[in-house]
C-alpha angles and dihedrals in degrees: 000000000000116000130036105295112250113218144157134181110230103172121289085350129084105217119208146184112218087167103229114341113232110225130218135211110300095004134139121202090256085058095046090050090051092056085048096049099043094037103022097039100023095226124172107280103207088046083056101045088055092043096061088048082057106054092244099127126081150181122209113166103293107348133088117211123189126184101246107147106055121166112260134172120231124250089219124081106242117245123193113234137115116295116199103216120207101172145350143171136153089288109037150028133205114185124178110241118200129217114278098034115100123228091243136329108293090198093266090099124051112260117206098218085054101032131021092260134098123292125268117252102233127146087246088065103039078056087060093043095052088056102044084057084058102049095245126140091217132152108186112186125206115251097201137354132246119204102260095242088049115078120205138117118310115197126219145190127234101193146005094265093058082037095068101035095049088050091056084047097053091051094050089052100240096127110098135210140172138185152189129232139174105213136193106259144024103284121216112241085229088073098094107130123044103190114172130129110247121215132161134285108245090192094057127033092213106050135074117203136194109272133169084223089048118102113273116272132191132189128176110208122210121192110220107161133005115201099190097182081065092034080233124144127201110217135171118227132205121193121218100172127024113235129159113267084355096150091042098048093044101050083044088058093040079059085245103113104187105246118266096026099121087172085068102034106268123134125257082212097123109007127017101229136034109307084230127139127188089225098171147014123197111191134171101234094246094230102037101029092220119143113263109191123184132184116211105207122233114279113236094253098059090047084051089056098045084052100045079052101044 
């Protein structure tokens, strides 16, 4: 799409300016928008699709309104607790999540809106909760996941039109992430590609393992900082593809276990968990297109341990 994206929230509607919609033989303006909106704007096609047999799309002169911003209420329980908010607008949400919360329940804790108990504290519904407090019907969806003992930015939906989109985006793998991570041994500077296919360790539920039948799995190393006196080295990981325990498994089989991982092999010597941070998130904005980049500051405890090495 040529040209800066004009767009305003009115309400429930998403209000656009194509400019003046060319027709085709045989068209109506609802079908020219349509064209605009699935090849110009690159929208969902089956959300479109559903939104015309709906009646949520609209002309008005010159200007297109879909109904993108429905209320909806969340899957997750809401839990009141502090949200640290990175970014939001109409369309996303990046929250920081801390070591120790999970992403969202994974069916091992009761959740309320499943069991009579009392909700689960994720991230996904402290989220709800967050919005509930504020008197919004809104059901944000997680993007991706992060390992509950690693912190980091977590990105979520806002509706089922980001939804959509991001979701496009994660699969085409233009959702970037990036992360810190203090590692067992003095790592060559050589090292700078980890590419070995993950699959999962038939001899322990928990764990994934390099095999040559696992998915495909790359990781790029970046060597930041070497303490010798430790033998601890400070890298910098990019993801290029999403597995499970990806940056675990592939610095264990480098030989580098990140310090405080005791599932693949590292010592709790001087932290209790993996010694792993979310630093930063690259997306493409699901309506605009347009690069948002954030940095997640480093958590107390992973300045405390650069500082005890160094």
């Amino acid at each position: 799409m040529s040209g800066k994206l004009t767009w305003t929230r009115r309400g429930d509607w998403l209000e656009l300016m194509p400019g003046k919609l060319p027709l085709r033989e045989g068209q109506d303006r609802l079908d020219a928008a349509m064209v605009w909106l699935e090849e110009g704007l690159q929208a969902p096609p089956k959300l479109l699709r559903r939104l015309r047999a709906e009646g949520g799309i609209k002309l008005a002169g010159d200007r297109l309104r879909l109904l993108a911003f429905p209320a909806r209420a969340s899957q997750y329980a809401p839990v009141e607790a502090e949200v640290s908010l990175l970014y939001e607008d109409d369309f996303c949400l990046v929250v920081h999540k801390p070591a120790g919360l999970k992403v969202h329940p994974d069916g091992h804790e009761g959740d309320a809106s499943r069991r009579n108990s009392a909700p689960s504290d994720t991230l996904a519904n402290r989220v709800a909760g967050w919005y509930a407090g504020l008197g919004q019907p809104i059901a944000a969806a997680h993007i991706h996941r992060l390992d509950e003992y690693t912190s980091g930015p977590v990105l979520f939906a806002k509706n089922e039109y980001a939804h959509l989109k991001l979701d496009e985006a994660m699969s085409r793998k233009e959702i970037g992430r990036t992360y810190i991570a203090f590692v067992q041994g003095v790592v060559s500077p050589a090292l700078k590609v980890i590419d070995q296919p993950i699959g999962r360790d038939r001899h322990h539920n928990q764990r994934r393992r390099v095999s040559p039948t696992g998915k495909p799995a790359i990781t790029h190393v970046e060597l930041l900082e070497i303490y010798p006196k430790h033998e601890v080295s400070l890298v910098r990981l990019t993801l290029e593809t999403g597995r499970t325990h990806q940056i675990r498994v592939h610095l264990s089989a480098a030989g580098h276990p990140l310090v405080g991982d005791a599932l693949y092999g590292g010592s709790t010597k001087w932290m209790p968990y993996q010694a792993l941070h979310g630093e930063r998130l690259v997306f493409p904005h699901p309506l605009t297109g347009e690069t948002v980049e954030l940095d997640d500051p480093w958590p107390s405890a992973m300045i405390q341990l650069r500082d005890r090495f160094r």
